[in-house]
Phi, psi and omega in degrees: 000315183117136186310112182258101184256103159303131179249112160280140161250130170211170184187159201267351182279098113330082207276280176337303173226095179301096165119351188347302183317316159287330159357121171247171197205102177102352199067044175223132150288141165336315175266338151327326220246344159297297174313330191267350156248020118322310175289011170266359176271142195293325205276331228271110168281330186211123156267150185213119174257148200240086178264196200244191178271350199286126191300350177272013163242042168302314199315341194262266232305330177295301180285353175282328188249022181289307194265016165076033208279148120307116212213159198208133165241117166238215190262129220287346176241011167270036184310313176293354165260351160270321185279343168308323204275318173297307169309318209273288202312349181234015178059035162320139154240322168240165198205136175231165184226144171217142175306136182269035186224028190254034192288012181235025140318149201231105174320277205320305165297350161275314181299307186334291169323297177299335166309315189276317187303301193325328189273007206201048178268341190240035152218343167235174198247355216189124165217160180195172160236042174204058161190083007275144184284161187204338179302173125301140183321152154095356136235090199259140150225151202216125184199113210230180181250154170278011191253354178256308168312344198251357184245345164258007168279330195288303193243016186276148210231299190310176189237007163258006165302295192311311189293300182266100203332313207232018173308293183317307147336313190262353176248015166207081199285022164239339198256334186237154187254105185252162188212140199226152174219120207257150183283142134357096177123157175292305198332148178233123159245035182284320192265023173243340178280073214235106184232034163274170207216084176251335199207166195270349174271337150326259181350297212276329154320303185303296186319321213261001193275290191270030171268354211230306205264303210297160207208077198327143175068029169227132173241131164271135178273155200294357174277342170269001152346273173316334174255348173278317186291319204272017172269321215231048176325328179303323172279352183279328154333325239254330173235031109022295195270005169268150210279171180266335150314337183285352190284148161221137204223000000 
């Protein structure tokens, strides 16, 4: 199959909710505490986190490399050119990219994705489970080929191409072979379901999920998620009325 690289891309300007990746929740920042249920997923070979050259993301290179981390610096509104560049230094053949505002990512919905692609690479060049999304906001994977990152880093021009790693991709289904992997049932829970981290009533969601679930060395997962809010309306309340549009990955 071939060398499989998780990329988090995080940096601390944040224009909605500023330093976020750090924030802490449990007495962890927010992206340690992502990474570590990234590291349960099976399919995954290397994680590298991609941060920018800008001296206010020393503080992700400090915690990347406390935890023993891979950590890579590029350019900071160039994201398709930082996760290209993170492919060439580790010998990437696939790339799967996850967002640093996903901190309730579920190791099981990664392998699951990844899965369907490994099995199905020599019929797409692209697979996610968000294009139409079905999932809850906030657990997007998105895993693509380097030879396909590599003909739209060669050739995407535009500057919201640059900034979102896979626009270009997903946005040109005659030139790239795309592929979705939809949740299991008709029920769609993207749109009821908002557990990304854009705004401080996100954050104050998140926090309270895992002040409830989390457990060191233990990762709770979205069915059991789903069944505690559906206990506890209340937390589920608390960013609710922010549209699920607002998220952008």
């Amino acid at each position: 199959m071939g060398k499989l690289i998780a990329v988090v891309q995080a940096r601390m300007g944040s224009s909605r909710l500023p330093n976020k990746v750090m924030k802490e929740i449990c007495g962890k920042p927010m992206l340690l505490l992502m990474l570590e249920r990234l590291q349960r997923a099976e399919k995954i070979d290397e994680i590298v986190v991609a941060t920018t050259t800008e001296k206010s993301d020393d503080i992700i290179v400090d915690l990347a490399e406390k935890n023993n981390f891979q950590y890579f610096r590029g350019s900071e509104l160039d994201c398709l050119d930082r996760h290209y560049q993170v492919g060439e230094k580790f010998g990437a053949d696939f790339i799967t990219k996850i967002t640093p505002d996903c901190p309730l990512i579920d190791p099981v919905i990664v392998d699951k994705v990844l899965d369907f692609y490994i099995k199905n690479s020599n019929k797409y060049d692209y697979v996610s489970n968000a294009h139409p999304p079905s999932y809850p906001d906030g657990l997007d994977i998105e895993v693509f080929s380097m030879s396909s990152l590599k003909k739209a880093w060669k050739e995407a021009k535009e500057k919201n191409e640059r900034e979102h790693t896979t626009t270009y991709i997903w946005s040109h289904p005659k030139m790239f072979r795309l592929g979705n992997v939809e949740m299991p049932g008709k029920k769609s829970l993207f749109m009821q379901e908002r557990w990304t981290v854009d705004y401080p009533e996100d954050f104050e969601f998140v926090k309270t999920i895992y002040e409830n679930l989390y457990k060191e060395g233990r990762i709770f997962l979205m069915d059991e998620i789903l069944k505690f809010l559906s206990k506890r309306k209340d937390i589920w309340e608390i960013n609710h009325h922010l549209s699920i549009h607002n998220s952008v990955h």
